[in-house]
C-alpha positions in Angstrom: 0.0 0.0 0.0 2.1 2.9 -1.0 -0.8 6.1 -1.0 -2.9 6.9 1.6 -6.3 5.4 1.8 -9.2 6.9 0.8 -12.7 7.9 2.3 -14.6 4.5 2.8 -11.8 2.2 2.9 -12.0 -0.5 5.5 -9.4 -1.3 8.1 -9.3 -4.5 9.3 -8.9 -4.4 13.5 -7.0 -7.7 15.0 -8.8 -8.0 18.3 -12.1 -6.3 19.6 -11.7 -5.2 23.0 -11.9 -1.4 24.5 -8.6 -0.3 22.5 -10.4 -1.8 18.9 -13.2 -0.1 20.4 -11.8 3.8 20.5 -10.3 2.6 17.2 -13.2 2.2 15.1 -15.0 5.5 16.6 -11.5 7.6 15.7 -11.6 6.0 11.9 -15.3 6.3 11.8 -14.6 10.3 12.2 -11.9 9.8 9.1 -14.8 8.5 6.6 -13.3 4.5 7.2 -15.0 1.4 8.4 -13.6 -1.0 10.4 -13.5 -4.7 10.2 -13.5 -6.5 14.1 -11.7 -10.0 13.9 -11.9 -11.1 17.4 -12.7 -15.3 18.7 -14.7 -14.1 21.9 -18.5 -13.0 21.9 -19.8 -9.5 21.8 -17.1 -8.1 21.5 -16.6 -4.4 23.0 -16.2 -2.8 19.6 -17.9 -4.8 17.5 -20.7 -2.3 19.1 -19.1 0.8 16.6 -17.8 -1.6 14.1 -18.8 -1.6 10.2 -18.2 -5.8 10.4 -16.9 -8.2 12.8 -15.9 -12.1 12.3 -16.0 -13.9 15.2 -13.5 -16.7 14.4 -10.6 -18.4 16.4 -7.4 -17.3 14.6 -6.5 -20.8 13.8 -9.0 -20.7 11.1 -7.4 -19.6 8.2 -10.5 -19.4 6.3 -12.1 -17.1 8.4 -8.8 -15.0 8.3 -8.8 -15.2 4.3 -12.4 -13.9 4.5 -11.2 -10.9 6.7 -8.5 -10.0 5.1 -10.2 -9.8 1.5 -12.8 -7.4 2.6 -9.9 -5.2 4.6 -7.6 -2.7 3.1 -4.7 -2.9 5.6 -4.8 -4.5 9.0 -3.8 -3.4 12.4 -4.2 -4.8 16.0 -5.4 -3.6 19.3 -3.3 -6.1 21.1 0.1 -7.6 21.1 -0.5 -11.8 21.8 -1.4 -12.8 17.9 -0.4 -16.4 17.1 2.7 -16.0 14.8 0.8 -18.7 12.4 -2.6 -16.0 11.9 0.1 -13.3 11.2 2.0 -15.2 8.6 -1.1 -15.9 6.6 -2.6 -12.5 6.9 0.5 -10.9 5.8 0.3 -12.6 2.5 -2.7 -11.2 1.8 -2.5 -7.1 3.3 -0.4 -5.1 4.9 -0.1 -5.4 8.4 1.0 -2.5 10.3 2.4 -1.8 12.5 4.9 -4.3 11.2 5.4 -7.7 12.6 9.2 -6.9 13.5 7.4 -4.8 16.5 5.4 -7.7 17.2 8.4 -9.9 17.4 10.2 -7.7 19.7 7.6 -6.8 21.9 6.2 -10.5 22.5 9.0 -11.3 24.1 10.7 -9.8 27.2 14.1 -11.0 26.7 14.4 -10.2 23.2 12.3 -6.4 23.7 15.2 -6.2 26.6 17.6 -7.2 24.3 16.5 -4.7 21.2 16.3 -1.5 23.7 19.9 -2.5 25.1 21.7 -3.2 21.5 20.2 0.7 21.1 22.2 1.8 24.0 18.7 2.7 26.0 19.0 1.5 30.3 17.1 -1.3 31.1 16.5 -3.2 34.6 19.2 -5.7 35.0 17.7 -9.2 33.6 18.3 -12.8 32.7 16.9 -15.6 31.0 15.3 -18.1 33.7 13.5 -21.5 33.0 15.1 -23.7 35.4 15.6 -23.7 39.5 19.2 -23.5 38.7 19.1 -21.0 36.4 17.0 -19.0 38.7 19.3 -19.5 41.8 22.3 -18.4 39.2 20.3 -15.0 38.1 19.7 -14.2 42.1 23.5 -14.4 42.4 23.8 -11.5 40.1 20.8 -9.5 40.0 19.8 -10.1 43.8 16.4 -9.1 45.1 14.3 -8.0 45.8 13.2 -9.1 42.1 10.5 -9.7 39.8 9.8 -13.1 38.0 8.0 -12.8 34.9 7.2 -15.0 32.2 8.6 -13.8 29.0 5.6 -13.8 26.9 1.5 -13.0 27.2 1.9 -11.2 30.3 -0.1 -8.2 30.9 -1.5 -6.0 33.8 0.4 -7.7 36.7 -0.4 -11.4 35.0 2.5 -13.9 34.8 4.7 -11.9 37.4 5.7 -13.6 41.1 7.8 -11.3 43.3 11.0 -12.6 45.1 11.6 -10.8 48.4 15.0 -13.3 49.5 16.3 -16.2 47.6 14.1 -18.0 49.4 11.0 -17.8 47.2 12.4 -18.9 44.2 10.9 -22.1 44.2 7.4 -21.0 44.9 7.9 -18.0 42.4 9.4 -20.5 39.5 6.2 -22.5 40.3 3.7 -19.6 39.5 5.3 -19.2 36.2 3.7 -22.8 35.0 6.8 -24.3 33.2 6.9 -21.1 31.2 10.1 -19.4 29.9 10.8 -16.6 32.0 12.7 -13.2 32.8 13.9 -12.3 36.5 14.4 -8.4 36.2 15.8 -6.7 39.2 14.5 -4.0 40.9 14.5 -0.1 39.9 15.1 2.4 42.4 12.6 4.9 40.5 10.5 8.0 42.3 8.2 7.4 39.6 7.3 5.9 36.0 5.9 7.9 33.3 5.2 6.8 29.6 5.4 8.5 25.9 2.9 8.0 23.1 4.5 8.6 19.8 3.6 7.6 16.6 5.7 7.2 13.4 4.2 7.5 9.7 5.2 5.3 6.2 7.3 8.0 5.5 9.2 8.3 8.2 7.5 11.6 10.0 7.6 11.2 13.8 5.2 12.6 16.5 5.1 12.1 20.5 2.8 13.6 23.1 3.8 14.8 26.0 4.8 12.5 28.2 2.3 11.8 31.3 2.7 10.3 34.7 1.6 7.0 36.0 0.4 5.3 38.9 -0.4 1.4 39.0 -2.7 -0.4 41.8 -2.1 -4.0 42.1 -0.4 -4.1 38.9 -2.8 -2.2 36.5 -2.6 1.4 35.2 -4.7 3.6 37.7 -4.6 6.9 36.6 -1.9 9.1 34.0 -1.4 12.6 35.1 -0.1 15.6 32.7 2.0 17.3 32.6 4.1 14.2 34.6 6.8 15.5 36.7 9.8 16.0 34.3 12.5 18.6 33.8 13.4 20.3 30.2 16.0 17.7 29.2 14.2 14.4 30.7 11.0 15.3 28.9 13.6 16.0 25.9 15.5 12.6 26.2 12.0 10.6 26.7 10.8 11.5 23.6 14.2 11.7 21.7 14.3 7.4 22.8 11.3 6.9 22.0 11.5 8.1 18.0 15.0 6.5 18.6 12.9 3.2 18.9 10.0 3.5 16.3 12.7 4.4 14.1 14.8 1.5 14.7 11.6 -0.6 14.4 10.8 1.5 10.9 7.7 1.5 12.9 4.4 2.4 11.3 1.4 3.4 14.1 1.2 4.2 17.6 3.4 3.0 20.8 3.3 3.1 24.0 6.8 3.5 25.6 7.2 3.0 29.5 9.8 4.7 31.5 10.9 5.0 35.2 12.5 8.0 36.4 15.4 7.4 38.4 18.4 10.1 39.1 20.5 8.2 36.8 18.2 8.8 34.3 15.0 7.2 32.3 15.4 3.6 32.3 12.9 1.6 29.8 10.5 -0.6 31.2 9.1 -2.0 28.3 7.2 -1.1 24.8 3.9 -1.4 23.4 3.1 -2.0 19.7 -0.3 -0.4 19.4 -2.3 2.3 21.0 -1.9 2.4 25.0 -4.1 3.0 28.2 -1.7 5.7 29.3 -2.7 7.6 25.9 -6.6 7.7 27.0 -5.3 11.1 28.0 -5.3 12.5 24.7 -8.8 12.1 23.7 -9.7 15.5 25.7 -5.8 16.8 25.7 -5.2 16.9 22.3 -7.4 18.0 18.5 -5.6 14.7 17.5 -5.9 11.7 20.5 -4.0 8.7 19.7 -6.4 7.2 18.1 -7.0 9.2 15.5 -3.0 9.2 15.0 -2.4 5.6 15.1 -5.5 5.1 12.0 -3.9 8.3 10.3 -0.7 6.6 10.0 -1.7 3.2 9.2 -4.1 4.5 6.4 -1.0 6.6 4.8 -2.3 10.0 6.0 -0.3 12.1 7.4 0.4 12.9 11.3 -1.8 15.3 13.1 -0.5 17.3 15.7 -0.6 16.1 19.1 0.2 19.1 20.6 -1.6 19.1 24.7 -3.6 22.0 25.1 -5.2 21.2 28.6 -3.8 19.3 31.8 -5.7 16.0 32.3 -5.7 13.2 34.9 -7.1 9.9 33.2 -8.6 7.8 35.9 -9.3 4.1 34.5 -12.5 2.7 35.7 -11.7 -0.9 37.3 -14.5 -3.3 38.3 -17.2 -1.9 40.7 -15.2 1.8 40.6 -18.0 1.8 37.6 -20.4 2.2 40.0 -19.0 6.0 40.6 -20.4 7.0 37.5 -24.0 8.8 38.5 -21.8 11.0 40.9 -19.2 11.1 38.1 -21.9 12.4 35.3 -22.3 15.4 37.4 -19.1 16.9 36.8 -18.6 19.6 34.3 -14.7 18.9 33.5 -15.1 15.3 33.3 -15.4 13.3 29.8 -16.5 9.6 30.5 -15.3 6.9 28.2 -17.4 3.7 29.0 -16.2 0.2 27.5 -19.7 -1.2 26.6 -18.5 -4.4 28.7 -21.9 -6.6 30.2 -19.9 -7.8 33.1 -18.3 -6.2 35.9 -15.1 -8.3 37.5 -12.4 -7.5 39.8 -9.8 -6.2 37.6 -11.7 -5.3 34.7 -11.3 -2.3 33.2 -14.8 -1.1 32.7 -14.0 2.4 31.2 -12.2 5.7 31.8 -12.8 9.0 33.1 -10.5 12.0 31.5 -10.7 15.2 33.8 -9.8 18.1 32.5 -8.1 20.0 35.2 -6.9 23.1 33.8 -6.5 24.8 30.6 -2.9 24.4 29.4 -1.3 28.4 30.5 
């Protein structure tokens, strides 16, 4: 696909959750449909979506189908069987490309890829063993973190090691799956950048915006975050560093913690990113609208913030705040469409514009 697409082209949307979701609304807004291919049942966007298959992505029939009646295809989520991407790549463009999707599906090699670019990393090793682990402890110490090293996501697949002692019972929550240990960061706090990176090569970050997690999942992002001149300067310098490494086409999220030896990478996202929510009442151009921009050829809007805004995520029964929350005039709810509330399940966001940018 070398020009841009035009009004009433379909893009095809690899998973149908909340992100595919605020997707299909921001190309819905560009003249596109979008095309849901996601296995579970009503899924949250295939409530905005032009068409959705529901099929298992082991059925490369179903995937054929899709990708016929799709102009280029993009994903909402990371953990696509390799075999699904191989087949649709014959057939359309995916982007971003699966390079990102290689790197960022695994933990050792996305460690790996940030190091070889000279960006700080926690100190980490390869563990699948007892003995292996016991030999990574020796060197990275603890207190440490245990993570498998792939389909691990909001505080899933992760045992923490306080002493040596809990290796065994942390090797055991991992299942038998390859893992990371990582050691500790001594950060006062973690912040991430949204950039975005066109076919041609243009690059674009917002502003970077401060995060807090509860019990492993993103609670709220904050901007402005707390950042001097040159360490809001050198986060978004490394992260076009890596889109353009990746010769990255879309969205990313890039996690950082702040220590005072400098940003230190926690790890990448190949696709459009809860700490972005923000940008959706921040920005003229949320990252949403950027991400389908650049996938569709177009070129970058400007992400420019011209408000402060605190994006609290709406977990489980905090949806239940929403009558009190309606009642607020600087607060722009985002609800997810989801039937069922569980513990740990984002059920929306709330953006809250706090002041106008001076």
């Amino acid at each position: 696909m070398n020009k841009p697409l035009e009004t009433g082209a379909t893009i095809g949307i690899l998973g149908g959750g909340q992100l595919g979701r605020m997707l299909s609304v921001a190309a819905s807004r560009l003249g596109f449909k979008c095309h849901i291919f996601e296995p579970g049942a009503n899924p949250p966007a295939g409530d905005v979506a032009a068409h959705v298959t529901r099929a298992n992505y082991e059925d490369l029939e179903a995937l054929t189908a899709f990708a016929q009646e799709v102009d280029v295809i993009t994903y909402e989520f990371e953990n696509i069987p390799t075999e699904a991407l191989d087949h649709l790549e014959k057939l359309r463009p995916i982007r971003p490309n699966r390079r990102a999707l290689q790197v960022s599906q695994d933990r050792i090699t996305e460690k790996d890829f940030l190091s070889e670019l000279g960006l700080k990393t926690a100190p980490y090793a390869a563990v699948q063993t007892l003995d292996e682990l016991n030999a990574a402890l020796e060197t990275i110490g603890t207190p440490s973190i245990l993570k498998t090293r792939r389909f691990g996501y909001d505080g899933k697949g992760q045992a923490r090691l306080k002493s040596n002692d809990d290796a065994p019972s942390a090797l055991e929550d991992m299942a038998g799956a390859p893992s990371v240990l990582e050691g500790f960061i001594d950060f006062t706090h973690e912040v991430s950048v949204i950039g975005a990176r066109s076919a041609d090569g243009q690059v674009s970050c917002f502003d970077p915006g401060e995060n807090v997690h509860r019990d492993g999942i993103l609670y709220t992002t904050t901007v402005p975050a707390r950042l001097t001149a040159s360490q809001r300067m050198d986060a978004v310098l490394l992260t076009a560093n890596i889109l353009n490494a990746l010769d990255y086409v879309g969205v990313m999220g890039v996690e950082l913690f702040v220590t005072p030896q400098g940003l230190i990478v926690n790890e990448i996202a190949p696709r459009v990113h809860n700490s972005g929510h923000w940008t959706q009442e921040g920005c003229v151009i949320d990252q949403f609208e950027q991400h389908i921009r650049a996938v569709a050829g177009w070129p970058l809007g400007d992400g420019t913030r011209h408000a402060d805004v605190e994006m609290l995520n709406l977990i489980g029964n905090d949806v239940e705040q929403i009558p009190t929350i309606a009642v607020e005039g600087n607060a722009a709810i985002h609800l997810y469409g989801k039937a069922e509330v569980k513990a740990g399940r984002k059920m929306g966001h709330v953006n809250r514009v706090v002041t106008k940018k001076s």
